[in-house]
Biopython code that builds the backbone (N, CA, C, O; Angstrom):
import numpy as np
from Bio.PDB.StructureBuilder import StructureBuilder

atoms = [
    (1, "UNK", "N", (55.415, 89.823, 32.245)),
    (1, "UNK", "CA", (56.216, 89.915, 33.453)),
    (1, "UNK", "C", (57.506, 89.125, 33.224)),
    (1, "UNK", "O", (57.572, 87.947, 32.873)),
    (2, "UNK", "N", (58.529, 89.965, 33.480)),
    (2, "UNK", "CA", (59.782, 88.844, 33.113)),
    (2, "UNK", "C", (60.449, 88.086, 34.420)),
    (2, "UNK", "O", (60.158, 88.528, 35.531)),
    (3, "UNK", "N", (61.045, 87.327, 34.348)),
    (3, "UNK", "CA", (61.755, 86.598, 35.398)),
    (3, "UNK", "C", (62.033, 87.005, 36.767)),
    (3, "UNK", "O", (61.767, 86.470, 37.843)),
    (4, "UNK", "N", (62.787, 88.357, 36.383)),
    (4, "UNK", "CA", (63.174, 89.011, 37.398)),
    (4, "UNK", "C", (62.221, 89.419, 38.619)),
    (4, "UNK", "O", (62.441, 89.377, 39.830)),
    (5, "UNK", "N", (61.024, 89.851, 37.862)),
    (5, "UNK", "CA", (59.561, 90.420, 38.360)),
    (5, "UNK", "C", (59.200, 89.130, 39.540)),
    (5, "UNK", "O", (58.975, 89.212, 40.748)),
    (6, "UNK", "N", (59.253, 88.025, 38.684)),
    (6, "UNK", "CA", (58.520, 86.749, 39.698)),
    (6, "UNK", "C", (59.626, 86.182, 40.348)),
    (6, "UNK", "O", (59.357, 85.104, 40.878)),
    (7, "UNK", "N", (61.019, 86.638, 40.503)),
    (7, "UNK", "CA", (61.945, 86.460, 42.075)),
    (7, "UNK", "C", (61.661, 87.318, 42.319)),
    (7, "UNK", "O", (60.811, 87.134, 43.190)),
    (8, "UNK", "N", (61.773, 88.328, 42.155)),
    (8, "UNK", "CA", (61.576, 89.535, 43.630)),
    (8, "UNK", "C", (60.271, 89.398, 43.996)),
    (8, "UNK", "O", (60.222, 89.447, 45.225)),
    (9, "UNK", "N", (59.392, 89.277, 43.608)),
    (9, "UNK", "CA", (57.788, 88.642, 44.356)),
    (9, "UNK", "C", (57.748, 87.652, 45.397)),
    (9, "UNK", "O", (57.253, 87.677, 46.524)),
    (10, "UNK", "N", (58.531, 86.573, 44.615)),
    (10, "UNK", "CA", (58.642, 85.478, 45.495)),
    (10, "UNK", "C", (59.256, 85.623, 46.567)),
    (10, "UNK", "O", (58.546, 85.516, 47.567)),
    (11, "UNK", "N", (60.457, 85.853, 46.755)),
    (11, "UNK", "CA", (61.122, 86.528, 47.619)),
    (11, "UNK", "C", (60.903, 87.319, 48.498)),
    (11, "UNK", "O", (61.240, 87.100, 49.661)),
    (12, "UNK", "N", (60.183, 88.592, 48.042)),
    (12, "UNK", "CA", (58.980, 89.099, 49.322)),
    (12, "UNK", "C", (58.077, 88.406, 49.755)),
    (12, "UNK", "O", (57.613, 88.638, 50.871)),
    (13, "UNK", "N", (57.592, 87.343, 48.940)),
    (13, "UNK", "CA", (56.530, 86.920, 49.954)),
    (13, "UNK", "C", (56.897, 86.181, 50.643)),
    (13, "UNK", "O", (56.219, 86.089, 51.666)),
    (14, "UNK", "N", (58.197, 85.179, 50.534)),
    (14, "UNK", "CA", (58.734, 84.469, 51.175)),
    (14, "UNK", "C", (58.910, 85.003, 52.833)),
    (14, "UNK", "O", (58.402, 84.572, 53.868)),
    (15, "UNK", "N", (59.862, 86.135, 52.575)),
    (15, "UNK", "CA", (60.578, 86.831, 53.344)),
    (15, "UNK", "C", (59.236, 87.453, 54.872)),
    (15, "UNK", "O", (59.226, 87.434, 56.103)),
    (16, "UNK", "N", (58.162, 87.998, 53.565)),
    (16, "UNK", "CA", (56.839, 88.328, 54.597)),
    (16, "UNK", "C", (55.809, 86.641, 55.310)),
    (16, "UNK", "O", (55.098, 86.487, 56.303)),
    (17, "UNK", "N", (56.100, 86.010, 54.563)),
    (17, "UNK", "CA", (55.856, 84.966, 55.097)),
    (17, "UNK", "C", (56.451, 84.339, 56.529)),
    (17, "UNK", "O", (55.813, 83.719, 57.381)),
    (18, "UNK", "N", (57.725, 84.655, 56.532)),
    (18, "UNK", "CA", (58.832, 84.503, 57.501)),
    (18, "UNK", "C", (58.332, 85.220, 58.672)),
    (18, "UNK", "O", (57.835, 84.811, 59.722)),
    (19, "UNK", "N", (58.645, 86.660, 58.133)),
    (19, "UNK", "CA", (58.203, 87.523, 59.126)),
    (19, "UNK", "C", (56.873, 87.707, 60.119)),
    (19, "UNK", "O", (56.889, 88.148, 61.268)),
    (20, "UNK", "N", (55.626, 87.210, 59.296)),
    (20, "UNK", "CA", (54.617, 86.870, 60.066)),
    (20, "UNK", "C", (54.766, 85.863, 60.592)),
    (20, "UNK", "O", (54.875, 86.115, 61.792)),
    (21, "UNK", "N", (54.860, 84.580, 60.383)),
    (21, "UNK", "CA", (55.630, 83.443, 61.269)),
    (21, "UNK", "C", (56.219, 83.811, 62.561)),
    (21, "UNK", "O", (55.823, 83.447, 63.668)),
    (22, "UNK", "N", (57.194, 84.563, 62.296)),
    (22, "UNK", "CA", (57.621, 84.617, 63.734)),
    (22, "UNK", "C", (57.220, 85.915, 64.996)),
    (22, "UNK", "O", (57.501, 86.270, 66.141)),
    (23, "UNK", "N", (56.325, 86.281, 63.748)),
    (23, "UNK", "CA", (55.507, 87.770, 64.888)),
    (23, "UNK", "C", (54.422, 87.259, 65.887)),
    (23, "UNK", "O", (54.242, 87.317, 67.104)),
    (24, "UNK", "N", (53.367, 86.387, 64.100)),
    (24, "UNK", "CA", (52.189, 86.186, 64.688)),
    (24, "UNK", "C", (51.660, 84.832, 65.371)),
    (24, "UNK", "O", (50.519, 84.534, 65.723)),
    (25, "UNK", "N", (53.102, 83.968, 65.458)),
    (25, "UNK", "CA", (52.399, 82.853, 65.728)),
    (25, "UNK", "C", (53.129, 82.139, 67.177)),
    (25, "UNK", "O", (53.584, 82.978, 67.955)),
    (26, "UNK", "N", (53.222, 81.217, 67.441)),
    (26, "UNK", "CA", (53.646, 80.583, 68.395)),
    (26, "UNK", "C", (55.474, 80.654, 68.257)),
    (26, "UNK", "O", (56.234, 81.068, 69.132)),
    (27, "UNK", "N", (55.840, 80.144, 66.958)),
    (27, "UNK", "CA", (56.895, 80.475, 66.779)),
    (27, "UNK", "C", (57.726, 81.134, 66.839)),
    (27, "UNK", "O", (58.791, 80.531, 66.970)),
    (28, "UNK", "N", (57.823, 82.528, 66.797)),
    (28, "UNK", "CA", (58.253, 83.187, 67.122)),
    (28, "UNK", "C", (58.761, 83.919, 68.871)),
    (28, "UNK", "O", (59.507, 84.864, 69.125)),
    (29, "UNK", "N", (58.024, 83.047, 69.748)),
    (29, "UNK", "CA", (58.227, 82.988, 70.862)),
    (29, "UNK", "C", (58.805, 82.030, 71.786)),
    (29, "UNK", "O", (59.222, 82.165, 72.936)),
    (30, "UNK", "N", (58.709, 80.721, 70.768)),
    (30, "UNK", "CA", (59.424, 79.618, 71.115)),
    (30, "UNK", "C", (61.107, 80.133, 70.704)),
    (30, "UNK", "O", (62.170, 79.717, 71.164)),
    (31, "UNK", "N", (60.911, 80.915, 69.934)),
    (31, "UNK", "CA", (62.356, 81.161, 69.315)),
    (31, "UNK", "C", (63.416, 81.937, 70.255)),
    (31, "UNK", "O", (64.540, 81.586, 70.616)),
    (32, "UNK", "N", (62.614, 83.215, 70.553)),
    (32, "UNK", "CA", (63.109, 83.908, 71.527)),
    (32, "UNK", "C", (63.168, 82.793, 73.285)),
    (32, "UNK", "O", (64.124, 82.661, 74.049)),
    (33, "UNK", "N", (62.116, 82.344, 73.360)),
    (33, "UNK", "CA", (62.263, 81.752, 74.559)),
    (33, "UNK", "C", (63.865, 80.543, 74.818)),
    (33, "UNK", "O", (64.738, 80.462, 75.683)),
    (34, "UNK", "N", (63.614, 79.947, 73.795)),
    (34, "UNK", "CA", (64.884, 78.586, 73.627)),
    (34, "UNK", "C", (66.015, 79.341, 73.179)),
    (34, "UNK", "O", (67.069, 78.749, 73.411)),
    (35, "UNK", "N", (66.167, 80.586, 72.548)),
    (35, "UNK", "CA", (67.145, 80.984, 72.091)),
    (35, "UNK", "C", (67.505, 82.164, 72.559)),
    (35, "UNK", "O", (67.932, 82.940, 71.704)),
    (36, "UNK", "N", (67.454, 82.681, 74.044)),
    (36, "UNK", "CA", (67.338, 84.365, 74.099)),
    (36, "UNK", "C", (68.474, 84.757, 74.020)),
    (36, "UNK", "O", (68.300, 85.965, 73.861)),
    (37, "UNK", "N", (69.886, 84.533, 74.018)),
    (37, "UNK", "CA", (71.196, 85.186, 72.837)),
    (37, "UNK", "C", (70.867, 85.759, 71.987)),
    (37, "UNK", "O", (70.663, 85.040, 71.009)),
    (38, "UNK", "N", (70.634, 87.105, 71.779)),
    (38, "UNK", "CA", (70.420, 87.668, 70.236)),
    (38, "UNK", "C", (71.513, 87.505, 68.909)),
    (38, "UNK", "O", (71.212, 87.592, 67.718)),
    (39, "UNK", "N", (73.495, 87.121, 69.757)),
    (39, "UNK", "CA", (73.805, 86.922, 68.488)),
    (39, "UNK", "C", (73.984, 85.315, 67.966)),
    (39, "UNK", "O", (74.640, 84.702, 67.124)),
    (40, "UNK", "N", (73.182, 85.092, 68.800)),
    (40, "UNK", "CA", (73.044, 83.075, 68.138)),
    (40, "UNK", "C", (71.788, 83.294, 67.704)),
    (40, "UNK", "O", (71.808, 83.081, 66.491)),
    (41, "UNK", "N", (70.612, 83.634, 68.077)),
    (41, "UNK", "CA", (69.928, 83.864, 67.268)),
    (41, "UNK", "C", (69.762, 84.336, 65.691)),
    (41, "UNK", "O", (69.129, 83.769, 64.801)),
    (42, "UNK", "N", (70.660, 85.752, 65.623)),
    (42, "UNK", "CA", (71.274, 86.088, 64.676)),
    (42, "UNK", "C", (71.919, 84.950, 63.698)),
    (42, "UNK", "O", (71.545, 84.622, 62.572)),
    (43, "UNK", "N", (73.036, 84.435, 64.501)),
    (43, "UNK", "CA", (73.356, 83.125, 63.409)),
    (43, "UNK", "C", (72.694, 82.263, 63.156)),
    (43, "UNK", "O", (72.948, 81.683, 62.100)),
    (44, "UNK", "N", (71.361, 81.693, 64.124)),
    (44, "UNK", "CA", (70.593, 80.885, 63.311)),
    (44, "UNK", "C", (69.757, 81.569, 62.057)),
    (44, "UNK", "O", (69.814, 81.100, 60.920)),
    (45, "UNK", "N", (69.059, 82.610, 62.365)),
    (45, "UNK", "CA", (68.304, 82.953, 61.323)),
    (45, "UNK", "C", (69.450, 83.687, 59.824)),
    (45, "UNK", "O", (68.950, 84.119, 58.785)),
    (46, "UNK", "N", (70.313, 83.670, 59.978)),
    (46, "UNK", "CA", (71.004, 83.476, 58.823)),
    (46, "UNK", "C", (71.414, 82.176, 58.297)),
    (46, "UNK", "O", (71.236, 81.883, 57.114)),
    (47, "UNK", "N", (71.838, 81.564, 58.955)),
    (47, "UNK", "CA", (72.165, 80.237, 58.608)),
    (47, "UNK", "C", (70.728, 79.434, 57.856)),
    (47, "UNK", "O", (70.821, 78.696, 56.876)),
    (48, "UNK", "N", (69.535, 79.742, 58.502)),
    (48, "UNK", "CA", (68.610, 79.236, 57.476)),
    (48, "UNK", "C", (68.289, 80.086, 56.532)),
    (48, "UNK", "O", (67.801, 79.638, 55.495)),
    (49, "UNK", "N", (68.506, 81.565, 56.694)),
    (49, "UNK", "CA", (68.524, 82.310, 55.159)),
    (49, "UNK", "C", (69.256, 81.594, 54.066)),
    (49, "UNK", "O", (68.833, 80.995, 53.077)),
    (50, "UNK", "N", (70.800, 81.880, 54.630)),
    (50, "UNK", "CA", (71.438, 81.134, 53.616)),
    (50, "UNK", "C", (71.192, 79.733, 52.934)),
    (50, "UNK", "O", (71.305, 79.343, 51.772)),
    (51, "UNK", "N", (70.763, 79.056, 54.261)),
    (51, "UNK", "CA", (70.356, 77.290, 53.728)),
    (51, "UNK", "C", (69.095, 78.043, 52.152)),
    (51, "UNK", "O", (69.320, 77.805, 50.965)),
    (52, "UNK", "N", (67.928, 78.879, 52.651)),
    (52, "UNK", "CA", (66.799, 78.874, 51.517)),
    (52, "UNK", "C", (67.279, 79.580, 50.663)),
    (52, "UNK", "O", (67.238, 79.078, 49.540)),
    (53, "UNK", "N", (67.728, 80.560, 50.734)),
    (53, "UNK", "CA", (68.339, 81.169, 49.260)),
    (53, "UNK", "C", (69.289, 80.137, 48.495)),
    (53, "UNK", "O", (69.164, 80.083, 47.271)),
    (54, "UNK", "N", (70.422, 79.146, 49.245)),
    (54, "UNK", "CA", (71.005, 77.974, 48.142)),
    (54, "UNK", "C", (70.163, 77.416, 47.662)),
    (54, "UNK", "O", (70.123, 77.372, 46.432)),
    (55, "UNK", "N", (69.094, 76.728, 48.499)),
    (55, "UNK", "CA", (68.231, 75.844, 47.788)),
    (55, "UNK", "C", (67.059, 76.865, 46.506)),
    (55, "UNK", "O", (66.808, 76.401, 45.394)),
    (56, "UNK", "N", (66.679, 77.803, 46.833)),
    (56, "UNK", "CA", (66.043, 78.654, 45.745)),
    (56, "UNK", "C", (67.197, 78.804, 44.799)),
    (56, "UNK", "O", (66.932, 78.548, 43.625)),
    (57, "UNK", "N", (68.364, 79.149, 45.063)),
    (57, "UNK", "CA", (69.020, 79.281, 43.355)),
    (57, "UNK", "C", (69.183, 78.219, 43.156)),
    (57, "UNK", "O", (69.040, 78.200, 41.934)),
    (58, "UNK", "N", (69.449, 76.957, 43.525)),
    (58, "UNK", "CA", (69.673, 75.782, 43.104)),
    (58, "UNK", "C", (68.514, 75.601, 42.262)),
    (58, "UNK", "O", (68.619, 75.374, 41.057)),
    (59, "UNK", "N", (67.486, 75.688, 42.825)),
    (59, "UNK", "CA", (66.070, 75.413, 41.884)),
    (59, "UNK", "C", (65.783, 76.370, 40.675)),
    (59, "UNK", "O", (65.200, 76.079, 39.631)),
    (60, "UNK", "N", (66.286, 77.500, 41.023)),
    (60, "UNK", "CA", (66.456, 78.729, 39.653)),
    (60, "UNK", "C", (67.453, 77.740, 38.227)),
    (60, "UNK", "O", (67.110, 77.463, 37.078)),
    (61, "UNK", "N", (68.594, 77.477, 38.904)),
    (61, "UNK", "CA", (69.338, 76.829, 37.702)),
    (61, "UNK", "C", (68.935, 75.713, 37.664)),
    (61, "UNK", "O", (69.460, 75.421, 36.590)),
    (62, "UNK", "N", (68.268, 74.554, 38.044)),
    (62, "UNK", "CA", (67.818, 73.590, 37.661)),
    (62, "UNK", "C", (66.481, 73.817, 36.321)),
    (62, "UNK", "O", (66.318, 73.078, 35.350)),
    (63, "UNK", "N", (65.533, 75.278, 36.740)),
    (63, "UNK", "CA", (64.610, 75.307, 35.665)),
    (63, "UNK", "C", (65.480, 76.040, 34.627)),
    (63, "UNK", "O", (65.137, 75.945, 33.449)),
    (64, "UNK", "N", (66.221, 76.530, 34.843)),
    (64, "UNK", "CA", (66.863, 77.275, 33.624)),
    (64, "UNK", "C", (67.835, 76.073, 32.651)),
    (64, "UNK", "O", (67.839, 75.978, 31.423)),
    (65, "UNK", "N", (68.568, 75.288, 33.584)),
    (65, "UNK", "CA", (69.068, 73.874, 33.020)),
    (65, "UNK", "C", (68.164, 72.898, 31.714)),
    (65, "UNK", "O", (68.513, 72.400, 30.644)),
    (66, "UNK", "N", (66.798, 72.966, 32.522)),
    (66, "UNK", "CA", (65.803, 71.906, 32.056)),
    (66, "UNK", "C", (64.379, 72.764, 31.140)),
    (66, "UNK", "O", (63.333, 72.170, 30.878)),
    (67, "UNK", "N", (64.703, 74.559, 30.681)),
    (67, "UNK", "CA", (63.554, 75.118, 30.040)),
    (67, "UNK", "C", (62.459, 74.962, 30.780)),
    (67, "UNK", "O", (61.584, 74.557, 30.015)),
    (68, "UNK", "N", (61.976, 75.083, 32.022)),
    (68, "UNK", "CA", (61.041, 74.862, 32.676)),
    (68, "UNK", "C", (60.734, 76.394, 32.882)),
    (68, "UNK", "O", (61.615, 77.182, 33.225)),
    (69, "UNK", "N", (59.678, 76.693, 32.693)),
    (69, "UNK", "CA", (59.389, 78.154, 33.731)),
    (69, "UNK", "C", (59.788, 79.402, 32.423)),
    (69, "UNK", "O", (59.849, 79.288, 31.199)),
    (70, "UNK", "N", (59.950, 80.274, 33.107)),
    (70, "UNK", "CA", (59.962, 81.820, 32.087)),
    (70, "UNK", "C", (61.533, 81.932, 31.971)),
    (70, "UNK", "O", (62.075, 82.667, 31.145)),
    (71, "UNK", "N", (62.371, 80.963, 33.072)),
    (71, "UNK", "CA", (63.867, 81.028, 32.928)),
    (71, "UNK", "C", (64.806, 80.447, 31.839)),
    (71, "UNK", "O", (64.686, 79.224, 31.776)),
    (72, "UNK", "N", (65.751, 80.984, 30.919)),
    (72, "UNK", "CA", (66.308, 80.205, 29.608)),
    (72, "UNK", "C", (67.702, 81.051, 29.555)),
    (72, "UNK", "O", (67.958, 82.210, 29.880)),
    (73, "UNK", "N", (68.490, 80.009, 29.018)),
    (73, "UNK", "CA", (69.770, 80.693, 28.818)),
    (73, "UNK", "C", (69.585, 81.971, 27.598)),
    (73, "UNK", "O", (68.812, 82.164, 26.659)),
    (74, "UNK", "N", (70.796, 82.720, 28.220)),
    (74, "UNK", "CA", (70.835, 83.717, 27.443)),
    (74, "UNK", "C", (72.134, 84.061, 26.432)),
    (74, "UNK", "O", (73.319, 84.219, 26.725)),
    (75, "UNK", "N", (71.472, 84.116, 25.159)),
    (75, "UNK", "CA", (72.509, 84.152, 23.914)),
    (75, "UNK", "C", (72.583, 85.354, 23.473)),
    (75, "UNK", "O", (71.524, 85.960, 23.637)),
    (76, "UNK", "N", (73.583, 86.085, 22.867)),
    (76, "UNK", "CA", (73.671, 87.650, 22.253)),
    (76, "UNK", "C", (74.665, 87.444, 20.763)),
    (76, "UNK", "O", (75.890, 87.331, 20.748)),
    (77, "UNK", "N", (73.964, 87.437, 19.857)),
    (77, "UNK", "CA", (74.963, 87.251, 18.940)),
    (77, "UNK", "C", (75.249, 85.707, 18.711)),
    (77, "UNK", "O", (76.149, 85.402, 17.929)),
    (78, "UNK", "N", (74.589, 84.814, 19.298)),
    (78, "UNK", "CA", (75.072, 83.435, 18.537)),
    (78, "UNK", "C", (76.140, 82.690, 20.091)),
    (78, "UNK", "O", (76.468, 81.522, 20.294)),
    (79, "UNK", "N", (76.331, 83.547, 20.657)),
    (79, "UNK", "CA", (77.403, 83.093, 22.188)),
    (79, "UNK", "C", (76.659, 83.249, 22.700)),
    (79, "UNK", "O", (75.808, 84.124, 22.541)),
    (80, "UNK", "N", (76.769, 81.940, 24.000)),
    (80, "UNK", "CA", (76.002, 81.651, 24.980)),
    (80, "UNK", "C", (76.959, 82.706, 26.384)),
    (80, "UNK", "O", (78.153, 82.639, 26.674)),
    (81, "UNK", "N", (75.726, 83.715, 27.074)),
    (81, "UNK", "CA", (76.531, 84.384, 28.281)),
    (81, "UNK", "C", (76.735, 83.537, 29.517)),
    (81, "UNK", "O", (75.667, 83.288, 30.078)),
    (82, "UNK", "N", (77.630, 83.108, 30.005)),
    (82, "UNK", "CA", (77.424, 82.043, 31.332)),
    (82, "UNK", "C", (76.512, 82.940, 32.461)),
    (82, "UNK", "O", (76.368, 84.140, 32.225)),
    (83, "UNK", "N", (75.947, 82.407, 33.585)),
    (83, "UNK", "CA", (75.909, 82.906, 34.623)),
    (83, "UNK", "C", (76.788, 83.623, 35.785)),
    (83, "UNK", "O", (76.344, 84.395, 36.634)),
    (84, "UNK", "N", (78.159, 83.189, 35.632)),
    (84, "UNK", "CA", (79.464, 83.888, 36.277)),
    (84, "UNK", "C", (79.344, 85.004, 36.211)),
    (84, "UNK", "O", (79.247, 85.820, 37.128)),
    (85, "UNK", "N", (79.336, 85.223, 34.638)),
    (85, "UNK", "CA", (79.317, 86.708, 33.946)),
    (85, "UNK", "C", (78.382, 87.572, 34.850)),
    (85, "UNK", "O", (78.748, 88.648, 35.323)),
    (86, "UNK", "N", (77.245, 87.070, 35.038)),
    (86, "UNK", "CA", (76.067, 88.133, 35.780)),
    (86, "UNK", "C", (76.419, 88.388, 37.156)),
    (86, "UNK", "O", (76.376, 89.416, 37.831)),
    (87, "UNK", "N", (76.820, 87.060, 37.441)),
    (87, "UNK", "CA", (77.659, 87.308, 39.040)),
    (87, "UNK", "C", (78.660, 88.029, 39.406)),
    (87, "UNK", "O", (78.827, 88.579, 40.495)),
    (88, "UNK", "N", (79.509, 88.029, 38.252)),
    (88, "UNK", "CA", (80.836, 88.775, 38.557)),
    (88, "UNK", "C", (80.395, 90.389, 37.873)),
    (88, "UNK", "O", (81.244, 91.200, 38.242)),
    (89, "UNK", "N", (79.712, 90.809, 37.316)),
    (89, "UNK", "CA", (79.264, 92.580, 37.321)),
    (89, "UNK", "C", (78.551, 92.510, 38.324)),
    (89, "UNK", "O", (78.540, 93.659, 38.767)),
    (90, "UNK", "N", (77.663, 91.583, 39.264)),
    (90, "UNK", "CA", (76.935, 92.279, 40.530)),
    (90, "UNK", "C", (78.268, 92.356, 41.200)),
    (90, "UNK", "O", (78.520, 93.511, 41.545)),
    (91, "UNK", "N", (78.888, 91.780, 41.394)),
    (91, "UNK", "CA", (80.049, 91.737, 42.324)),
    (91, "UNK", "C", (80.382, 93.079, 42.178)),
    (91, "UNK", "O", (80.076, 94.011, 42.923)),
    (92, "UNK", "N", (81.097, 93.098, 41.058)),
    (92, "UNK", "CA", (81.778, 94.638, 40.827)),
    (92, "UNK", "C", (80.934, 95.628, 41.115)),
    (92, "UNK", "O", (81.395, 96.512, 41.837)),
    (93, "UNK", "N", (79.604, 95.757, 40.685)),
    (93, "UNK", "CA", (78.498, 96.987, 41.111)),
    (93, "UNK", "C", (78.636, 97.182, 42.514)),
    (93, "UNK", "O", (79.154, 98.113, 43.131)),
    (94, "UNK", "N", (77.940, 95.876, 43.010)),
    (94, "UNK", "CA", (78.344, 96.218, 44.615)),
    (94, "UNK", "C", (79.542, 96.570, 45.536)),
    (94, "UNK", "O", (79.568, 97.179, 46.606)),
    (95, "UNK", "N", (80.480, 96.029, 44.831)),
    (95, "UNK", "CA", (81.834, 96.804, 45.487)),
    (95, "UNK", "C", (82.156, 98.263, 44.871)),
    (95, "UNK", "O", (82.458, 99.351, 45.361)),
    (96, "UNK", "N", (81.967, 97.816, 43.686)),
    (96, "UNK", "CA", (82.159, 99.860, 43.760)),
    (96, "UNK", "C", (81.061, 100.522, 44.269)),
    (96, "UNK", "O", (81.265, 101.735, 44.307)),
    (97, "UNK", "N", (79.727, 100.115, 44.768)),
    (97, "UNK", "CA", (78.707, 100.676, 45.214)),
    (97, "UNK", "C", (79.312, 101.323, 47.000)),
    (97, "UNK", "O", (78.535, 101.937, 47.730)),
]
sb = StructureBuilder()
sb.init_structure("model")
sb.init_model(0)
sb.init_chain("A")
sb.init_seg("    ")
for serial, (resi, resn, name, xyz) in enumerate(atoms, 1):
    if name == "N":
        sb.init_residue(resn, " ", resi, " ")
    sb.init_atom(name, np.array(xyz, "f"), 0.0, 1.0, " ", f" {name:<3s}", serial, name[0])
structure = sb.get_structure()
């Protein structure tokens, strides 16, 4: 299983984790109750998306930093590829997408 395989796992389960949270439990009603604005709501539950996805890539490049985990820099030819590089073709995919 390569890297990629065990973020997008994680990530769903995260995400389904979330989602039952706020279906099946108390939470999810405290949320709506204290918060019934749907577009502040909206900005909170992004605002903590965004907070966990920084802190998950932060922790992605920290094991990739330190060889921890299935994550390792990647060399082609003897040159090291930065991470920018991967960022800046999603960029482009998705805008020309």
């Amino acid at each position: 299983m390569t890297g990629a395989w065990i973020v997008f796992i994680f990530v769903a389960a995260v995400s389904a984790a979330i989602v039952g949270l706020l279906h099946w439990t108390r939470a999810g009603e405290l949320l709506h109750r204290h918060i019934p604005d749907t577009p502040r709501r909206r900005i909170l539950l992004s605002s903590i998306a965004f907070f966990l996805t920084f802190a998950g890539v932060r922790a992605l490049t920290w094991s990739i930093h330190n060889n921890v985990g299935p994550f390792h820099d990647i060399h082609m030819g003897g040159r090291h590829i930065h991470h920018l590089v991967w960022g800046i073709l999603l960029l482009l995919l998705v805008g020309y997408g």
